[in-house]
TORBAMI-102985 format. One record per residue (C-alpha): x, y, z; residue number from 1; residue in one letter. Coordinates in steps of 0.05 Angstrom, whole numbers, plus 32768, in hexadecimal, padded with zeros to 4 digits. Example, Ala and Ser with C-alpha at 12.3 -4.5 7.8 and 13.67 -1.06 7.14 Angstrom:
% residues 2
@x->80F6 | y->7FA6 | z->809C | i->1 | aa->A
@x->8111 | y->7FEB | z->808F | i->2 | aa->S
END
This chain:
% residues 207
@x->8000 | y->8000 | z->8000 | i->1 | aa->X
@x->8036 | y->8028 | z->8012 | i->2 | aa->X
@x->805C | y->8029 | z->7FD9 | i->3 | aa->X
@x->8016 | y->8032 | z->7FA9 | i->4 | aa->X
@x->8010 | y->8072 | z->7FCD | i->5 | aa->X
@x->805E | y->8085 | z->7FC5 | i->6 | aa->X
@x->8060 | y->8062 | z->7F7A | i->7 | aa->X
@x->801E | y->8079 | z->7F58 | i->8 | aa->X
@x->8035 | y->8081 | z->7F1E | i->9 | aa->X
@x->805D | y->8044 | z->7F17 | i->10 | aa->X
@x->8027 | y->8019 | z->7F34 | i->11 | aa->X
@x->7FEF | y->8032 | z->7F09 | i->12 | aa->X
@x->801B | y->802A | z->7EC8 | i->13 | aa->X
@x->802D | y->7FE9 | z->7EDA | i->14 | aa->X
@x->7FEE | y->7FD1 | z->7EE1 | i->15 | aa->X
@x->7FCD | y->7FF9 | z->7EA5 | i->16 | aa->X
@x->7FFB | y->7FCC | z->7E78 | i->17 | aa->X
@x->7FE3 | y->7F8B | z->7E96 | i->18 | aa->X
@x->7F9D | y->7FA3 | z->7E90 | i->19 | aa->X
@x->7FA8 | y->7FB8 | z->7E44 | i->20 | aa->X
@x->7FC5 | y->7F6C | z->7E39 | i->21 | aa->X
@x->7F8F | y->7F4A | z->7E5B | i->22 | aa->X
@x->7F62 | y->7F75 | z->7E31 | i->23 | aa->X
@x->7F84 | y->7F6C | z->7DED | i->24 | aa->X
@x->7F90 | y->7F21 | z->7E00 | i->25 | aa->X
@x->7F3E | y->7F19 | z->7E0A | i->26 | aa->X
@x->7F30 | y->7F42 | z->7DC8 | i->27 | aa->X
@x->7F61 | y->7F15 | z->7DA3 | i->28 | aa->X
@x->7F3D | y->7EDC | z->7DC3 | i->29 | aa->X
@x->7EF6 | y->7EF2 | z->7DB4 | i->30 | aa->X
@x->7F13 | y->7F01 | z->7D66 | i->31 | aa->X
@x->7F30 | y->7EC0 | z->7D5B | i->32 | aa->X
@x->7EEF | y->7E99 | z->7D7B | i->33 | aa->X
@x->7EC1 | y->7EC9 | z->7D47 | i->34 | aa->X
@x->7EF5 | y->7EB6 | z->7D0E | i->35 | aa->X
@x->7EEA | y->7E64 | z->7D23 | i->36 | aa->X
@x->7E9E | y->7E6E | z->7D28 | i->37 | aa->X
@x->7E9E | y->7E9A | z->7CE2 | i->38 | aa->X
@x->7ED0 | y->7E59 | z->7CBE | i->39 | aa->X
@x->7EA6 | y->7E25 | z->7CE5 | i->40 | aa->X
@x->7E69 | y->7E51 | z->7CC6 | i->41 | aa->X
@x->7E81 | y->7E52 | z->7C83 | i->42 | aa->X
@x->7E92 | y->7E0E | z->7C74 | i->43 | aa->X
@x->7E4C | y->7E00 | z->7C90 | i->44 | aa->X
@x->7E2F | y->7E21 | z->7C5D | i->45 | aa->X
@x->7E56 | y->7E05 | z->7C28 | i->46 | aa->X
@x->7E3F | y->7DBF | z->7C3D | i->47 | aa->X
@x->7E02 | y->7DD7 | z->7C38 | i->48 | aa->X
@x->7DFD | y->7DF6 | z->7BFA | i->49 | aa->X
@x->7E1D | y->7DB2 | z->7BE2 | i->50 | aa->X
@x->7DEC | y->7D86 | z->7C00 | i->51 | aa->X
@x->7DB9 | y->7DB1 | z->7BD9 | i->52 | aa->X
@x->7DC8 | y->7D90 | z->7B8E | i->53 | aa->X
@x->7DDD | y->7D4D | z->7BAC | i->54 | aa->X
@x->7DA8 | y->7D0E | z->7BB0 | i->55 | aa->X
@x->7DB4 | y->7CF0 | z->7BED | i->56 | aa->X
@x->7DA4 | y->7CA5 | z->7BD7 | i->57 | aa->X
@x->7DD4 | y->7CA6 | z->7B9D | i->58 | aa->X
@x->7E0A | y->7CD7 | z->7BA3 | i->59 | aa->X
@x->7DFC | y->7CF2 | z->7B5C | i->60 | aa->X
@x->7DE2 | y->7D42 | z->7B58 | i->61 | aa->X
@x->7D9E | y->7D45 | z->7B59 | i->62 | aa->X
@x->7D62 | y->7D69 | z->7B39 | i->63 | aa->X
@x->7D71 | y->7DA8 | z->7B55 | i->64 | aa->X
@x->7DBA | y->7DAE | z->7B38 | i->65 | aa->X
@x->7DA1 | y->7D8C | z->7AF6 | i->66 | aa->X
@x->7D6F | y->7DC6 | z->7AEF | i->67 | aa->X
@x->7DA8 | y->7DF6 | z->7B01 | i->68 | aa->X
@x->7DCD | y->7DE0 | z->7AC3 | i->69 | aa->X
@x->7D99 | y->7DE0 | z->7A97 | i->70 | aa->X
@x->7D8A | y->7E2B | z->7AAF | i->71 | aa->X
@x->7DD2 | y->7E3D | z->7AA1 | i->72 | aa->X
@x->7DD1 | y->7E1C | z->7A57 | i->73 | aa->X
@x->7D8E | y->7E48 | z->7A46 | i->74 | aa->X
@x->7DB4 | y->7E86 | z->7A55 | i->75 | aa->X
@x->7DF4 | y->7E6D | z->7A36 | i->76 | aa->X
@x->7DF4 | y->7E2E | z->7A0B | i->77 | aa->X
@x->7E3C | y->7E13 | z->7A03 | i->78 | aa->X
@x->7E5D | y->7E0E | z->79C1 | i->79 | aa->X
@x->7E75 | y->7DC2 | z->79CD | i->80 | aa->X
@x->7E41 | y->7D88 | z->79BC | i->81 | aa->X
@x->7E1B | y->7D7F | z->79F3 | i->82 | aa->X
@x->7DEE | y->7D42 | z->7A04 | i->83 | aa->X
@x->7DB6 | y->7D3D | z->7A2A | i->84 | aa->X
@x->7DA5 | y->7CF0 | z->7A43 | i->85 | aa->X
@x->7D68 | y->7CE2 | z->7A63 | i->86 | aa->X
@x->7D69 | y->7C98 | z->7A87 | i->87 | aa->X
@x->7D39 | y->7C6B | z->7AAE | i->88 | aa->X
@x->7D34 | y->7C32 | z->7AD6 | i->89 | aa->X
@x->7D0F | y->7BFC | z->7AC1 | i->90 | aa->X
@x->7CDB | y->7BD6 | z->7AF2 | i->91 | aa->X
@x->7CEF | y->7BF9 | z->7B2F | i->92 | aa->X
@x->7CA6 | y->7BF6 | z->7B46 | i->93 | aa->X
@x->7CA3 | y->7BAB | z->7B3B | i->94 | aa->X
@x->7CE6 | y->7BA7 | z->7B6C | i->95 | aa->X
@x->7CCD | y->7BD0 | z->7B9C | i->96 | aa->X
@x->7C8F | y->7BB0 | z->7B9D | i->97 | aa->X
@x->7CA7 | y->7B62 | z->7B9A | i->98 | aa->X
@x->7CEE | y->7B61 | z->7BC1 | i->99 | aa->X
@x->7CDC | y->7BA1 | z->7BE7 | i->100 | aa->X
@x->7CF8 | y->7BF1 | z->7BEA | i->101 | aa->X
@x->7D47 | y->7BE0 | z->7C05 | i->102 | aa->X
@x->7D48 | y->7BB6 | z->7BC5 | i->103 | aa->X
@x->7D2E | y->7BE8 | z->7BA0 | i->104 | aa->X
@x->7D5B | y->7C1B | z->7BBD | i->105 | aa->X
@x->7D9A | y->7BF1 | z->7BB6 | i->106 | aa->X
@x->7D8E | y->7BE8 | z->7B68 | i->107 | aa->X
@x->7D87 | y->7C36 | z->7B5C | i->108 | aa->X
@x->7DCC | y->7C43 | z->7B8C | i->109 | aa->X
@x->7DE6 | y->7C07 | z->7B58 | i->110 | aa->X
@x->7DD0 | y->7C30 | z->7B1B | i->111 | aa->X
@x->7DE8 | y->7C77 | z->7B39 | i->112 | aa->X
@x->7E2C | y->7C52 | z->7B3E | i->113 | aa->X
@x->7E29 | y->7C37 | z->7AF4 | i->114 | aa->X
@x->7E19 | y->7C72 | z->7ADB | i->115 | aa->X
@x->7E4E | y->7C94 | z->7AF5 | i->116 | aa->X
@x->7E81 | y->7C5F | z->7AE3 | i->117 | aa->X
@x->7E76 | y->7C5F | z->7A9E | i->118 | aa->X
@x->7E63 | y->7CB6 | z->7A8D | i->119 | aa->X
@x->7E9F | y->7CCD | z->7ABC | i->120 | aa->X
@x->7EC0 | y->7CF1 | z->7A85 | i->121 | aa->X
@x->7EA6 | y->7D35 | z->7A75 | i->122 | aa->X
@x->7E63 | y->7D26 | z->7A89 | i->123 | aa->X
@x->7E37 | y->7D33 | z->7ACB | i->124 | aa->X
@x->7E06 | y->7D0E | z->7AE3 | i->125 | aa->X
@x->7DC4 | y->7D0F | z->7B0D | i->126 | aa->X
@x->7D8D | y->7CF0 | z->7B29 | i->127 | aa->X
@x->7D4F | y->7D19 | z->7B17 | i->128 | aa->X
@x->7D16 | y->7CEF | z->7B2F | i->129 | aa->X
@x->7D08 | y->7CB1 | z->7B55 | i->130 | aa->X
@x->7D23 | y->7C86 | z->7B20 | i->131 | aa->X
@x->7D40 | y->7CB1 | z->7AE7 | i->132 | aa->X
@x->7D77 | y->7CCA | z->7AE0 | i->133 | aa->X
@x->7DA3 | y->7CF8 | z->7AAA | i->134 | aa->X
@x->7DE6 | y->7D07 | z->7A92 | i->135 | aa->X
@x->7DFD | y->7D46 | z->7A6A | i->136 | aa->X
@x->7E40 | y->7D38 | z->7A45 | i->137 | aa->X
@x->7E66 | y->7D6F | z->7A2C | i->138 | aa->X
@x->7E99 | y->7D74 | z->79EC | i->139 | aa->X
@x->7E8C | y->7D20 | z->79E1 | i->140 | aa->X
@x->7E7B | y->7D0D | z->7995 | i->141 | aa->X
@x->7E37 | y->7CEB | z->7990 | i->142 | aa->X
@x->7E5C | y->7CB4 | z->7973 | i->143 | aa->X
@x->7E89 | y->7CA5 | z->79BC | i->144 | aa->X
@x->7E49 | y->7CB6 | z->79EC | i->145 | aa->X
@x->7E1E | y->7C88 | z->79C3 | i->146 | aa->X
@x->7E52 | y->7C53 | z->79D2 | i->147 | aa->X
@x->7E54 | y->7C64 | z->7A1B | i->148 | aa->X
@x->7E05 | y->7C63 | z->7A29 | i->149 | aa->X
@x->7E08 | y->7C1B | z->7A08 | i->150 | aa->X
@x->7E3B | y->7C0A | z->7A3C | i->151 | aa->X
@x->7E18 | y->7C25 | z->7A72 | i->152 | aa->X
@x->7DD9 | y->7BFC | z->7A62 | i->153 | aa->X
@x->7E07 | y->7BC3 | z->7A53 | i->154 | aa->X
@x->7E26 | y->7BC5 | z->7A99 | i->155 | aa->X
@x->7DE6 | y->7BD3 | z->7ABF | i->156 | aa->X
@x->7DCF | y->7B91 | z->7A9F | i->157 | aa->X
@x->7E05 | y->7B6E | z->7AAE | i->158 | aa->X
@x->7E04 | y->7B85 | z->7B01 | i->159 | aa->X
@x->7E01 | y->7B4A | z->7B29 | i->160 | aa->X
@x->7DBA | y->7B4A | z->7B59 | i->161 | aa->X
@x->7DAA | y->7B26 | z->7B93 | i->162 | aa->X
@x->7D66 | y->7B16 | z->7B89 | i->163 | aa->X
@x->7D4E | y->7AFD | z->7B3A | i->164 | aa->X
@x->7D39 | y->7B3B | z->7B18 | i->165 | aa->X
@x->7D5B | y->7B4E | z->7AD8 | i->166 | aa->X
@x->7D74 | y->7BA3 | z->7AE8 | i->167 | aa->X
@x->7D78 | y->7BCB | z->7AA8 | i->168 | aa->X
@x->7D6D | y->7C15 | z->7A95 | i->169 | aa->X
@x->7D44 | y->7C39 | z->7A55 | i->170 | aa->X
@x->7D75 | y->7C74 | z->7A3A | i->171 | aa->X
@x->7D65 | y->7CA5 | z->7A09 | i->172 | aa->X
@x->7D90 | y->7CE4 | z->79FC | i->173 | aa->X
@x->7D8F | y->7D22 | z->79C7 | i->174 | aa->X
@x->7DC9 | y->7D4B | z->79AB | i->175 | aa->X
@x->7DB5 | y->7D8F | z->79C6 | i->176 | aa->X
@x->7DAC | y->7DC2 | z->7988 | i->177 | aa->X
@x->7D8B | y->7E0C | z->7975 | i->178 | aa->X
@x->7D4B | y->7DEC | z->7992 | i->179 | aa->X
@x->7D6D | y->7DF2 | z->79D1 | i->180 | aa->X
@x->7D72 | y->7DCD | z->7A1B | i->181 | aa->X
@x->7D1E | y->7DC9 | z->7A28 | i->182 | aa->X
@x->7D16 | y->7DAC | z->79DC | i->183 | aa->X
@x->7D51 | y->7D7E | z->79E9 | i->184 | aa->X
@x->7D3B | y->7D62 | z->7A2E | i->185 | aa->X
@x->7CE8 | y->7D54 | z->7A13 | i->186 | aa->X
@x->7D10 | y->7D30 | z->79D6 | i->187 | aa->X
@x->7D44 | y->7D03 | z->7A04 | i->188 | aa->X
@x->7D0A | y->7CF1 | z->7A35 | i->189 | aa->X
@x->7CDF | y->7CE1 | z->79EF | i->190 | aa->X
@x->7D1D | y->7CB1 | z->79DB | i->191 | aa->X
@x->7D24 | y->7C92 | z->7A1E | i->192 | aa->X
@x->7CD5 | y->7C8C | z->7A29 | i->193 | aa->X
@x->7CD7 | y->7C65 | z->79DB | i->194 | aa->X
@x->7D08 | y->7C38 | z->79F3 | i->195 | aa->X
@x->7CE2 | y->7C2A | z->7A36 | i->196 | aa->X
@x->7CA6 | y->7C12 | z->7A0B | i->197 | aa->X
@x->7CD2 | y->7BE3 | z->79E7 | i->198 | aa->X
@x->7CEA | y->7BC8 | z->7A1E | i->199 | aa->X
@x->7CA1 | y->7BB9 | z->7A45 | i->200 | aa->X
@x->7C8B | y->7BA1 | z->7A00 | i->201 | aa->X
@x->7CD0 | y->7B69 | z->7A01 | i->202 | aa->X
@x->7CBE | y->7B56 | z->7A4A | i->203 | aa->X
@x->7C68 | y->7B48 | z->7A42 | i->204 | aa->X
@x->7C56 | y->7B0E | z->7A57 | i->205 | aa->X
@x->7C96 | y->7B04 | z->7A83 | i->206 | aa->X
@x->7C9B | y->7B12 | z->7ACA | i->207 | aa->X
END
């Protein structure tokens, strides 16, 4: 006490400068805790937003981002070929209904994976409804994507299954032109819904 009263000075400074390093020390603290929450905030979001054009079951983008690229083609088609594919799965309703919904499921995950596999160059793909899906291709000749939506059939044919059902897709796709992306998308679905008649006209009388 005694040497506060003699020291004033001294003592005060002395402990102004701890108090202005507490203080500064608590403001750094309090910055670098917003900063973490504001990152942790962030990358949030960006899962988020990703989440938004992803389907869940199948991994592939889903109708939301496949309408988001259509959008962006009306207000700026691209110079390279583009092709539109439009492709469904066959008998899903009879699965679902005969060796229940998990099998169902597991044969659309099986599909999503195929698809994938075989339209992983320059190409994206999607799931756009409960079982259809679509690919867009970009700068491929008609010529090599031809050859790759055969494969893809070919292959989902060819999947082994658990239970005896035969799994195989209807495709139909349309080299986008001056008509433009709505035109193109009624004329792939057309394709893919002629070659879904076909096959229910190869399979009556089966099971």
């Amino acid at each position: 006490m005694i040497t506060y009263y003699v020291y004033p000075v001294m003592i005060v400074g002395s402990f102004s400068k701890v108090g202005f390093l507490l203080f500064f020390a608590y403001l750094g603290h309090s910055a670098l805790r917003q900063i973490g929450k504001m990152e942790i905030q962030d990358a949030e979001n960006r899962v988020y937003q990703q989440l938004a054009y992803v389907d869940m079951m199948t991994g592939l983008s889903n109708r939301t981002a496949f309408e988001r690229e259509l959008a962006l083609y009306r207000e700026q088609p691209w110079e390279e070929t583009t092709i539109l594919l439009i492709s469904d799965m066959n008998r899903l309703k009879f699965i679902n209904d005969t060796y229940g919904h998990v099998q169902g499921d597991g044969a659309l995950i099986q599909i999503a994976k195929l698809l994938q596999e075989n339209f992983k160059q320059r190409c994206k793909c999607y799931r756009i409804g409960g079982d259809e899906f679509a690919v867009i291709s970009r700068g491929i000749a008609e010529s090599k994507f031809s050859d790759m939506c055969r494969a893809f059939q070919q292959s989902v044919r060819n999947s082994p299954q658990e239970e005896d059902w035969d799994l195989s897709v209807s495709c139909g796709y349309h080299v986008l032109d001056d008509s433009g992306i709505d035109e193109g998308y009624k004329k792939a679905d057309a394709n893919m819904y002629a070659e879904k008649l076909a096959y229910r006209e190869s399979r009556k009388g089966l099971s």
